[in-house]
Every structure is written in structure tokens, then in C-alpha cells.
Backbone bond lengths (Angstrom), bond angles and torsions (degrees), N, CA, C in turn:
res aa  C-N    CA-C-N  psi(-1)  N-CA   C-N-CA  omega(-1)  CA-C   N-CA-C  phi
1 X - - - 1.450 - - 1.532 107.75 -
2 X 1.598 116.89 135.10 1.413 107.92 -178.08 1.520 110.52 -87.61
3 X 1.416 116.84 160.51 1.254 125.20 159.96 1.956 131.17 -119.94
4 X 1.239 98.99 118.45 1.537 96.50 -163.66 1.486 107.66 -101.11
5 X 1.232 107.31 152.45 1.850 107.48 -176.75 0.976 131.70 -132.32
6 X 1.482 129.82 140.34 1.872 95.59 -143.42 1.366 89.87 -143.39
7 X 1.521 130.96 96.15 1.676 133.21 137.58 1.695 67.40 131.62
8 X 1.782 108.65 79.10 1.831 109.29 177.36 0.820 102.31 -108.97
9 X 1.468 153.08 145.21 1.001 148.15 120.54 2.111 134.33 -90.44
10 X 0.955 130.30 -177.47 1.540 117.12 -155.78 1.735 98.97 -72.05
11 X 1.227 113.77 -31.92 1.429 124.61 173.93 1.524 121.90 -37.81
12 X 1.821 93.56 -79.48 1.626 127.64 -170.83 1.749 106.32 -145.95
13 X 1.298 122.32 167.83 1.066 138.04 178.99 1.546 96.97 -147.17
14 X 1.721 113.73 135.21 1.096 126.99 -167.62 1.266 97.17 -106.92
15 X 1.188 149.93 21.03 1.398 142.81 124.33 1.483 130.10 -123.38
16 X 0.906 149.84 -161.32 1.518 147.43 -173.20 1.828 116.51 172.42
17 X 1.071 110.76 101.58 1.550 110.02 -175.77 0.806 120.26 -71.00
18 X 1.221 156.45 124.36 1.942 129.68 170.38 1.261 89.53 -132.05
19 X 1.554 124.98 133.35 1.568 131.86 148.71 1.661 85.47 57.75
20 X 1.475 111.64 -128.61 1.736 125.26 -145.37 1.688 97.54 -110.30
21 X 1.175 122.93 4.65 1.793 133.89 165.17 1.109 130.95 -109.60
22 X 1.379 119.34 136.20 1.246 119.84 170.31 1.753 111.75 -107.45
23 X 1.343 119.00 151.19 1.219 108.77 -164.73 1.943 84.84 -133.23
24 X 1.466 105.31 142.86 1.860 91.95 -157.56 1.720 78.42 -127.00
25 X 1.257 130.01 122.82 1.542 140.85 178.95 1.827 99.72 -57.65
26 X 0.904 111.66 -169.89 1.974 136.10 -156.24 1.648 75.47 -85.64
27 X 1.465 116.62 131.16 1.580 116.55 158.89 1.471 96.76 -135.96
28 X 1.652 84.20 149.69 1.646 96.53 -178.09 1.876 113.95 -133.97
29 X 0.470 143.50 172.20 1.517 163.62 -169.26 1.839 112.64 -72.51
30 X 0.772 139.50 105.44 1.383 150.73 154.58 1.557 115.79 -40.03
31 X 1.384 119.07 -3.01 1.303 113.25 -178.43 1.354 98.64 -153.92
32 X 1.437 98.46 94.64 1.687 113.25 175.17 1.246 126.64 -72.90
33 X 1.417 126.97 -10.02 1.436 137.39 153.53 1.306 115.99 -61.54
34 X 1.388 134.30 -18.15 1.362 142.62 -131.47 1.440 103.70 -86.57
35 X 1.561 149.97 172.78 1.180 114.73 139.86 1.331 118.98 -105.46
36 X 1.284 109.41 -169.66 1.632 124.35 -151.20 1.599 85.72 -59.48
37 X 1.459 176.73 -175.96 0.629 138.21 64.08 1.894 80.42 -161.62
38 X 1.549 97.90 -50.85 1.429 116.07 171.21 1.372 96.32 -57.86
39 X 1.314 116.25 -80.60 1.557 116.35 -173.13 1.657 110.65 -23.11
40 X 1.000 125.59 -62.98 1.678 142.13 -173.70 1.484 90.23 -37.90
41 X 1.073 125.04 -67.92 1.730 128.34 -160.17 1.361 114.36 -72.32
42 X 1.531 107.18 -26.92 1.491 95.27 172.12 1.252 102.74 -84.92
43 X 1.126 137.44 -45.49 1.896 122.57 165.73 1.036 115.30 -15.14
44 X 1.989 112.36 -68.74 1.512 119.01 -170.91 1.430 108.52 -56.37
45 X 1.444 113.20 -49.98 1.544 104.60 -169.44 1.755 100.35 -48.38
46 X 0.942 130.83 -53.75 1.575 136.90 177.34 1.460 99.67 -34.68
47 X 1.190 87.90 -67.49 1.775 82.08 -167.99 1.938 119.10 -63.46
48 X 0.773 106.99 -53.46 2.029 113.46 156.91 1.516 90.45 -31.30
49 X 1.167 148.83 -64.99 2.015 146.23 -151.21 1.165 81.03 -83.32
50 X 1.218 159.97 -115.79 1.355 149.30 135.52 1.279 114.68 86.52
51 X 1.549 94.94 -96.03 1.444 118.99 177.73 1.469 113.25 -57.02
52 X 1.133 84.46 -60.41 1.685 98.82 -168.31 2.119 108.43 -57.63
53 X 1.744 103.24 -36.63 1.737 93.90 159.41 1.474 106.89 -82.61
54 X 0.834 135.38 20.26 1.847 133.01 125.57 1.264 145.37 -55.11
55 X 1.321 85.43 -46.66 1.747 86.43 -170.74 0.978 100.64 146.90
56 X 1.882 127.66 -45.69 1.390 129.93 -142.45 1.441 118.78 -128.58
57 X 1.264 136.73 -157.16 1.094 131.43 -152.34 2.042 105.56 -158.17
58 X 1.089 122.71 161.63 1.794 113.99 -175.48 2.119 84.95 -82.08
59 X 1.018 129.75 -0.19 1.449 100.98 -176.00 1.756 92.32 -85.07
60 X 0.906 136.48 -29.70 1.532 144.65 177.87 1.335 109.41 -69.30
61 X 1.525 127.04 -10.99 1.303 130.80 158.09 1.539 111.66 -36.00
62 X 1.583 107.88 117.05 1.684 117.36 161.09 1.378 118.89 -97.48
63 X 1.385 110.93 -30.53 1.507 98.82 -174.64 1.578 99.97 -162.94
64 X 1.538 127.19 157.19 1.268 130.38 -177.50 1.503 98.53 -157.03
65 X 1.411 108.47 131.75 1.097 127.35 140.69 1.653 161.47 -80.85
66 X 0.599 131.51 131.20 1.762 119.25 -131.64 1.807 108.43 -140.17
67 X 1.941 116.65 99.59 1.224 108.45 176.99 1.603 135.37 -113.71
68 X 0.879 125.44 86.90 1.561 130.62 -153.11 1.345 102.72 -69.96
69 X 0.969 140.00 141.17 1.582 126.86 139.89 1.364 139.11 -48.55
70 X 0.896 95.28 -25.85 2.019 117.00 -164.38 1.554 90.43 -151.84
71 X 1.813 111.87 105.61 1.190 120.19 166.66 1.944 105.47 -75.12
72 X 0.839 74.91 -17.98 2.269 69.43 177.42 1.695 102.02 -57.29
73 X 1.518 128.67 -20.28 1.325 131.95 166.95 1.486 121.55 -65.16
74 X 1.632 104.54 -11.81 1.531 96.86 -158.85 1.433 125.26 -64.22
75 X 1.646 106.49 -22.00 1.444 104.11 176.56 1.412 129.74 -79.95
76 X 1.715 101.54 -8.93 1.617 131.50 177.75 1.586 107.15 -54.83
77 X 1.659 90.44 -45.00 1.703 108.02 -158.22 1.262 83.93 -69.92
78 X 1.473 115.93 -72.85 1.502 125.51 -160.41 1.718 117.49 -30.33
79 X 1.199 97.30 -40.53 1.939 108.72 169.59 1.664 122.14 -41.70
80 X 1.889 108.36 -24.40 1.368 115.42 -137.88 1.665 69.03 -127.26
81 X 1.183 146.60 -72.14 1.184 147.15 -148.90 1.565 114.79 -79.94
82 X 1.558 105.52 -21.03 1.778 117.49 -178.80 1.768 84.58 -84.18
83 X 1.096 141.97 -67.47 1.366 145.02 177.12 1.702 101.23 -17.09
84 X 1.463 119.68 -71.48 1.460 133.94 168.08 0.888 141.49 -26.07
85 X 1.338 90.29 -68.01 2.177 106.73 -161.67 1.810 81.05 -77.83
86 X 1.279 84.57 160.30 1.834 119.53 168.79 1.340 110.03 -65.25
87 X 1.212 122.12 103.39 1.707 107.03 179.73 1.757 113.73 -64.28
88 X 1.215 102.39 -24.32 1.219 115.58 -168.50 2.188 100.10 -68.22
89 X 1.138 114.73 -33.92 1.504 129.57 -143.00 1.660 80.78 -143.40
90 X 0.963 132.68 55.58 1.757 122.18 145.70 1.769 112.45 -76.63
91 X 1.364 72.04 138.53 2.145 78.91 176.61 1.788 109.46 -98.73
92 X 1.439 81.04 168.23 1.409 70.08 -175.34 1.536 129.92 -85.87
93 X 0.860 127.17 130.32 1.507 128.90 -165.20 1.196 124.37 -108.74
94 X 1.686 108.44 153.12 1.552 115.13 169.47 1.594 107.24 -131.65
95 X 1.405 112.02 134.59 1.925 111.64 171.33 1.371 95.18 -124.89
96 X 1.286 88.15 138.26 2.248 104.52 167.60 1.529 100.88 -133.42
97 X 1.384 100.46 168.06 1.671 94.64 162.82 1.497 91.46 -109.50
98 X 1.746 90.75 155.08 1.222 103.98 175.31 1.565 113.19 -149.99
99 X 1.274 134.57 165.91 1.306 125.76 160.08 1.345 116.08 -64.33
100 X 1.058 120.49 139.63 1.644 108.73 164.75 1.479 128.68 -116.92
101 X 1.408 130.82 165.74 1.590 121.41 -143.13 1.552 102.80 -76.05
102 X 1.518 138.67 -27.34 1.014 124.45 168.52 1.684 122.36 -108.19
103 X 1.454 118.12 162.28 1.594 108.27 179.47 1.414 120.14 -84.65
104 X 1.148 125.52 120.52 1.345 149.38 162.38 1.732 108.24 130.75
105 X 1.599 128.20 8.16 1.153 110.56 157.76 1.157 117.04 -57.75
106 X 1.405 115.81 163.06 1.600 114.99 -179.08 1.767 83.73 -131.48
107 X 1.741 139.93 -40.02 1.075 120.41 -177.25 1.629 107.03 -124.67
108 X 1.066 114.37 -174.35 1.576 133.73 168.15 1.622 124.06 -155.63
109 X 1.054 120.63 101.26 1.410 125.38 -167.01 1.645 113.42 -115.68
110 X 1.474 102.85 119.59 1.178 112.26 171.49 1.539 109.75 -120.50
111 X 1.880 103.45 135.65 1.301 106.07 153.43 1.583 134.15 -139.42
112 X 1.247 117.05 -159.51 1.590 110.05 -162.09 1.629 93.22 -150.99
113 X 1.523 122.31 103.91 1.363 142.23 158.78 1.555 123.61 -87.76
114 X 1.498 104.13 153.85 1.480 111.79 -177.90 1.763 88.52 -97.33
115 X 1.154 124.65 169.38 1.185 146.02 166.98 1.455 95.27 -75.57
């Protein structure tokens, strides 16, 4: 079965094809001043370019992972991501807070689509 990889570099590659899945690495926000809410949408927009140079689409969303820094944001996020996701096609999800590897992320979102 082939596997294709799309925006790789020697590090990480922020997508990965295998067979009928796409598996989309940790994305974060381009504007670390931003707040949580901004941050969230520039993720998604990432992830929509993403998907879509996949093959696929967020209604084909299976599963997402979700890392805040400061869970006291979570209902902030929720405003930006309930707007998004497919009500019809929600994946299944997990959110924690966590630190994240550089200073001023506020999220990190990973997910995992079918073609």
C-alpha cells in the first residue's frame, strides 16, 4: 500500500496518506499573540488546505485531538470549532491542557480523516 506526504520536511510531514486515511500532524497557529479563538481558526483554516490537498474534507473527520494550554479557554475554543466541525460528522474527540513546545501557543490540534 502506498503512502504519500504532503508539505514534508526531514523533521515532520503535516500530512501522511496511507490506503483510505489521512493522518494530519500537531498544527498550530501562525500568530502567537492571537487569542484562543483567532488561534483556533487559523489551525482550522490549515487543516481545511490540508484535507482538501488530500483528498478529503472535515465531514470525513474520525478523530481529533485537542491541546490547550489553559483549559479555562475551553469554552472560548468550543465557540470557534462548534461553528466548524460538521454537526452532522463530528469525530471523536479528546481535549487536555497541556504545555505546548513553543511560547505563546494557546492550542494544538490534531486530526485523523477517511478519504
Amino acid at each position: 500500500m502506498s503512502i504519500k506526504r504532503i508539505e514534508n520536511t526531514p523533521r515532520m510531514t503535516k500530512a501522511v496518506v496511507h490506503g483510505d486515511t489521512v493522518y494530519l500532524s500537531g498544527i498550530t497557529a501562525d500568530d502567537r499573540s492571537a487569542t484562543v479563538e483567532v488561534q483556533c481558526q487559523q489551525i482550522l483554516d490549515k487543516i481545511d488546505a490540508l484535507l482538501e490537498k488530500a483528498g478529503t474534507n472535515k465531514s470525513k473527520l474520525l478523530s481529533s485531538q485537542i491541546w490547550l494550554t489553559d483549559i479555562s479557554t475551553w469554552a472560548r475554543f468550543n465557540t470557534v470549532w462548534d461553528a466548524w466541525v460538521d454537526p452532522e460528522n463530528a469525530p471523536a474527540r479528546a481535549t487536555v491542557e497541556a504545555p505546548l513546545a513553543a511560547p505563546g501557543l494557546s492550542i494544538e490540534i490534531m486530526v485523523i480523516a477517511a478519504l
